[in-house]
ZAMARGU-4260 file (C-alpha; in steps of 0.2 Angstrom, whole numbers, plus 5000, padded with zeros to 4 digits):
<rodrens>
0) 5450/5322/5363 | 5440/5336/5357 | 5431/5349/5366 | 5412/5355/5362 | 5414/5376/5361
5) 5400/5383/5367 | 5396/5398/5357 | 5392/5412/5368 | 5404/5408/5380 | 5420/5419/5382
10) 5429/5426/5367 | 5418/5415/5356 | 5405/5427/5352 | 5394/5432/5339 | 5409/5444/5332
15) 5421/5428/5335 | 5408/5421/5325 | 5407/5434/5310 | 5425/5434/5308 | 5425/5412/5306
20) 5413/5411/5293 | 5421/5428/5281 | 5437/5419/5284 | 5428/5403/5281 | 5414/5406/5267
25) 5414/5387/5263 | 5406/5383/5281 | 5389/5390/5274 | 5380/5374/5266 | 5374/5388/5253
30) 5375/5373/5240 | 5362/5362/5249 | 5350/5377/5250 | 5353/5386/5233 | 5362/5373/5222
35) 5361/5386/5207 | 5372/5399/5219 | 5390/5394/5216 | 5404/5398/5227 | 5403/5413/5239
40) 5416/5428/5239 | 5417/5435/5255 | 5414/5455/5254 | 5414/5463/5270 | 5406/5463/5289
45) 5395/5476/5298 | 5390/5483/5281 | 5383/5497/5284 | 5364/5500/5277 | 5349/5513/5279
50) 5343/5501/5293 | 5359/5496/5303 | 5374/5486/5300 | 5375/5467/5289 | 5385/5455/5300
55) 5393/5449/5284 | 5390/5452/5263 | 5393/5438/5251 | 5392/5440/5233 | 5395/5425/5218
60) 5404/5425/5201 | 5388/5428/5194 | 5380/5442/5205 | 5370/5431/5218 | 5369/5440/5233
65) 5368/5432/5251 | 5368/5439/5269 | 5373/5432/5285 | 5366/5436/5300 | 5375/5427/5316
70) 5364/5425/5330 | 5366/5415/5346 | 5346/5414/5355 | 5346/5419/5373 | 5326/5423/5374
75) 5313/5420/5363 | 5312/5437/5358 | 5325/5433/5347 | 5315/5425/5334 | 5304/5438/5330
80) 5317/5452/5331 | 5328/5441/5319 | 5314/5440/5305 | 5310/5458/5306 | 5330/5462/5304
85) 5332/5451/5288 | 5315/5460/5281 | 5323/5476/5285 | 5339/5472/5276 | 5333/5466/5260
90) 5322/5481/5261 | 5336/5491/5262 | 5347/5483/5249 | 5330/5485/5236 | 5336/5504/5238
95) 5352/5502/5232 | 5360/5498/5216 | 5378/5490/5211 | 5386/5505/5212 | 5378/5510/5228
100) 5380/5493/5236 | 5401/5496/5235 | 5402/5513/5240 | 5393/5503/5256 | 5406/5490/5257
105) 5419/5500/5255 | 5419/5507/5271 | 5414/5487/5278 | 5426/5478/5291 | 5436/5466/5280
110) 5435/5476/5263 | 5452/5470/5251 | 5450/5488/5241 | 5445/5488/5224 | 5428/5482/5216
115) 5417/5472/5219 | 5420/5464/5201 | 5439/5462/5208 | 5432/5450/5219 | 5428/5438/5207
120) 5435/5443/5193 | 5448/5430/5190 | 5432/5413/5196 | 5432/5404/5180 | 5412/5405/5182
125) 5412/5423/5184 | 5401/5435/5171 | 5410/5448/5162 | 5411/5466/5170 | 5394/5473/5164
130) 5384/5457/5167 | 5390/5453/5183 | 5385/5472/5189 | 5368/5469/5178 | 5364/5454/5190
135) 5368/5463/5206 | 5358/5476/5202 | 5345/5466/5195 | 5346/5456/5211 | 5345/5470/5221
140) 5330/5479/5214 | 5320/5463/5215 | 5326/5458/5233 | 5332/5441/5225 | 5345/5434/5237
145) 5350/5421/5251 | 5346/5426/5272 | 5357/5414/5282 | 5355/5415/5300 | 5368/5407/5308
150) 5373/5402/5327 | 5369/5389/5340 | 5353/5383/5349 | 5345/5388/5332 | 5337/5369/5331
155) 5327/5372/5346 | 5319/5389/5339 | 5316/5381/5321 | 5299/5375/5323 | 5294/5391/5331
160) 5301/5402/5316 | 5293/5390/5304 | 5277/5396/5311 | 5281/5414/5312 | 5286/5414/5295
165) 5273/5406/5287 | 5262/5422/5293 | 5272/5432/5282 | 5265/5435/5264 | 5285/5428/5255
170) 5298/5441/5248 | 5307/5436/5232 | 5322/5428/5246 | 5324/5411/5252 | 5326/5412/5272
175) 5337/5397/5281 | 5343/5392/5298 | 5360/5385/5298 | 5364/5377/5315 | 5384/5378/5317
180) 5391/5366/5330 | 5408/5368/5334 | 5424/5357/5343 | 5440/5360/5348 | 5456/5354/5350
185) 5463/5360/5366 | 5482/5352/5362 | 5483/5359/5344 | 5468/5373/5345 | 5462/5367/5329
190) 5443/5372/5326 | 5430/5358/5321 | 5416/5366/5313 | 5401/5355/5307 | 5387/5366/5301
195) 5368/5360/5299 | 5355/5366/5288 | 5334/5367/5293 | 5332/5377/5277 | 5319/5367/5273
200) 5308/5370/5287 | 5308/5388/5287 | 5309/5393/5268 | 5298/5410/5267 | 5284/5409/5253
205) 5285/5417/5239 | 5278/5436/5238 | 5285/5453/5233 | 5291/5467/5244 | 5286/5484/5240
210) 5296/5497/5248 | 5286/5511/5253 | 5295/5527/5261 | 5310/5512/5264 | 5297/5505/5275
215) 5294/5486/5267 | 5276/5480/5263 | 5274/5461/5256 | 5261/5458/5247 | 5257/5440/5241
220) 5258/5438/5222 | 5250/5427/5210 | 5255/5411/5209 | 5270/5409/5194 | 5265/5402/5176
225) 5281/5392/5179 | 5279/5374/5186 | 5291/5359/5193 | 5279/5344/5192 | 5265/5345/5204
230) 5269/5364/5210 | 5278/5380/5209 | 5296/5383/5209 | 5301/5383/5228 | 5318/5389/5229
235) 5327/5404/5220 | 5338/5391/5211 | 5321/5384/5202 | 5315/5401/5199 | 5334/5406/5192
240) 5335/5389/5181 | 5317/5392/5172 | 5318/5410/5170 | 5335/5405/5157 | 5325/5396/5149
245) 5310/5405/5146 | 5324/5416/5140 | 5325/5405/5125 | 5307/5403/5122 | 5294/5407/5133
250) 5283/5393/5131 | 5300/5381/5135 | 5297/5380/5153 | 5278/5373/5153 | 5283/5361/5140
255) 5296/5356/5154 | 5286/5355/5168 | 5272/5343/5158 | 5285/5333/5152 | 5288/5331/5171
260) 5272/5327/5176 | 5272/5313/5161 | 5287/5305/5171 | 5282/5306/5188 | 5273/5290/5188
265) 5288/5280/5182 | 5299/5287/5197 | 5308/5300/5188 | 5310/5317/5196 | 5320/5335/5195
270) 5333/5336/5204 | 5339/5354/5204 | 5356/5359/5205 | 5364/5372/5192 | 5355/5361/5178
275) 5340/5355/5180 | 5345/5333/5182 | 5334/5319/5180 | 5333/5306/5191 | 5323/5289/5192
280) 5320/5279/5209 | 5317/5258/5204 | 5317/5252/5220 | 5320/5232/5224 | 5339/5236/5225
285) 5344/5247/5211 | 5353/5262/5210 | 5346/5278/5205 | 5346/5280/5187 | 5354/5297/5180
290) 5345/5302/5164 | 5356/5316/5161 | 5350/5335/5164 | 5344/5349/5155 | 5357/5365/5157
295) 5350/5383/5159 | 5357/5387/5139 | 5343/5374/5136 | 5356/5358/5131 | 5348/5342/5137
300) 5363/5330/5143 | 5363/5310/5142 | 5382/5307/5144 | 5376/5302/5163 | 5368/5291/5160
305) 5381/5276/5156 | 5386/5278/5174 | 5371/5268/5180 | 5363/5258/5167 | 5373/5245/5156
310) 5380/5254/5142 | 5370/5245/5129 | 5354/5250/5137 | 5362/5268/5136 | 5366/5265/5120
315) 5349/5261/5115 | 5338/5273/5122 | 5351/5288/5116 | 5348/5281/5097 | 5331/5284/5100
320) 5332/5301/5106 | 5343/5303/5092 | 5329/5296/5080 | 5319/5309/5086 | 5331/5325/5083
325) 5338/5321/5066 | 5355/5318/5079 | 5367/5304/5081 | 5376/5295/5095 | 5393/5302/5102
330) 5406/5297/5118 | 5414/5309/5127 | 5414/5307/5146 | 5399/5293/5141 | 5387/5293/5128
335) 5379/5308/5124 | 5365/5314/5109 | 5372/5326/5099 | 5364/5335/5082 | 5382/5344/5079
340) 5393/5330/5082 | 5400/5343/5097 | 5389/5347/5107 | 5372/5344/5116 | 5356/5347/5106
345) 5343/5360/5113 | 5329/5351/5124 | 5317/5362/5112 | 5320/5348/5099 | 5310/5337/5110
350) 5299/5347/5119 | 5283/5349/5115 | 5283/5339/5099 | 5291/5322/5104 | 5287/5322/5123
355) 5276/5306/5122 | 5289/5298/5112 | 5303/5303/5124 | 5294/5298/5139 | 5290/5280/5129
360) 5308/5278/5127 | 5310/5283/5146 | 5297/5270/5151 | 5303/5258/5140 | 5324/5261/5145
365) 5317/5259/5165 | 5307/5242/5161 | 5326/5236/5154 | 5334/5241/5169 | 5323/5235/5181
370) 5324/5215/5173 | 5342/5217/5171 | 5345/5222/5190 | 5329/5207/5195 | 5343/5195/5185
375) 5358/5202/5194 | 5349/5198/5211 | 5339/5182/5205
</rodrens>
């Protein structure tokens, strides 16, 4: 039978607690918080900083950065001094650049040597050299990156930091509390980790942090031209995903976002990931309806969408997208629009110009499904 390990107690302390999650970056639910992240490389531990030490530096294949802080509350004191620590970090990480940032962790507990590239150097999702220190740098001047704090007994501090946080202007990084509840087996000593996010409660707003003299000021900032639906982008994996594709043309992304607010009243919503994936809710018994997704190059996918409709139905509403694009009808991994006969077309062939046609044949695909499913449960 497994035994509950209460953290705090004995030799698992907030240092036994740093070393688990560098060994074991995978514990951190970073992809229910920041979809668009990726996989984390574990840098180092107590990296050093003009405000005091890091518990633990995580970097991804494409320059995302994220910091950990372990923290295990013994008074409430603890809250505040937690969100006056995280401000002070990202302000002192706005100071630095790439090159500063490895000079830091080179002298980190838990540093492999090397570069910080060599870390991710052979992830099939990783940049190339110059791009990959381009992001971190980018990252860092703009204070863009992930706070994790991390321990036990957080859930019983979360509505409390929710409330402090909310007095805080935002910085340009997404804040979460990640509860971590852990077993263990006292025949074999294997650890049972189970780790539970209440990102959603304490997510800071969005702002921007001045540094001043490396002391950090946040001032609130205007509210983005960019929308998702009804409101602004809430997460740094919206903001990531729309700024690629303003990148292709700037007026791409409130094309997108009226095209979303078109949909919303048939059920249809962004679901964001790495791509921006379009999903419809029926009700009465049906399944949720993939209508493919829109990648961050600006490709708009359908091959999903076979999954969970009859493929005739697929079929159908994919000619009519492709009657719209000049494109035909392809089938690789499902049925997928295509202008090329390779690849996906750009989203920009649709957007503005045909968006009430696409969201008629939306409407009109969704009526199909819905009396084929009412005959399925007749």
């Amino acid at each position: 039978m497994l035994e509950r390990v209460m953290l705090g107690q004995g030799c698992y302390n907030e240092a036994w607690l740093q070393q688990l999650i560098f060994d074991y970056p995978t514990l951190l639910p970073v992809d229910s918080i920041e979809p668009g992240f990726g996989e984390l490389i574990a840098v180092g531990r107590e990296v050093r900083c003009s405000h005091g030490y890091i518990d633990n530096l995580y970097v991804t294949p494409a320059g995302d950065i994220v910091l950990a802080e372990t923290k295990l509350w013994v008074n409430p004191q603890a809250r505040r001094e937690v969100v006056a620590q995280a401000l002070d970090y990202v302000a002192s990480l706005m100071l630095m650049d790439h090159d500063v940032l490895e000079r830091s962790v080179a002298s980190s507990d838990g540093w492999r040597g090397g570069t910080l590239y060599d870390l991710v150097r052979e992830h099939p999702d990783a940049l190339d050299a110059s791009g990959f220190v381009d992001a971190i740098t980018s990252n860092l001047r703009r204070g863009r990156m992930l706070v994790l704090v991390v321990g036990e007994g957080i859930r019983r501090e979360a509505e409390a930091l929710a409330a402090l946080l909310q007095g805080y202007a935002g910085a340009q990084f997404t804040f979460a509390l990640v509860e971590l509840a852990t077993w263990r087996n006292p025949r074999t000593g294997d650890m049972l980790c189970v780790p539970d996010t209440l990102a959603q409660t304490v997510m800071i707003e969005r702002g921007v942090v001045v540094v001043e003299n490396g002391v950090a000021l946040i001032k609130p900032m205007p509210d983005p031209a960019l929308t998702v639906a009804k409101g602004k982008p809430s997460t740094l994996t919206d903001e990531m995903f729309f700024e690629h594709i303003a990148n292709l043309s700037p007026d791409l992304p409130q094309a997108i976002s009226d095209f979303l607010a078109q949909v919303e009243p048939y059920g249809v919503y962004a679901d964001m990931k790495a791509s921006l994936n379009l999903r419809a809710e029926l009700g009465d018994g049906a399944p949720t309806i993939n209508l493919g997704y829109i990648a961050r190059n600006g490709q708009l996918w359908t091959n999903p969408l076979e999954k969970s409709v009859p493929r005739e139905l697929a079929l159908s509403y994919t000619r009519r997208l492709a009657a719209l694009t000049g494109g035909t009808v392809a089938s690789r991994a499902g049925l997928y629009l295509t202008v090329d006969g390779k690849s996906a077309p750009q989203v920009a062939l649709l957007l503005p110009v045909h968006m009430h046609a696409w969201v008629a044949a939306i409407r009109e695909l969704l009526d199909e499904v819905a009396r084929y499913y009412r005959g399925v449960t007749a």
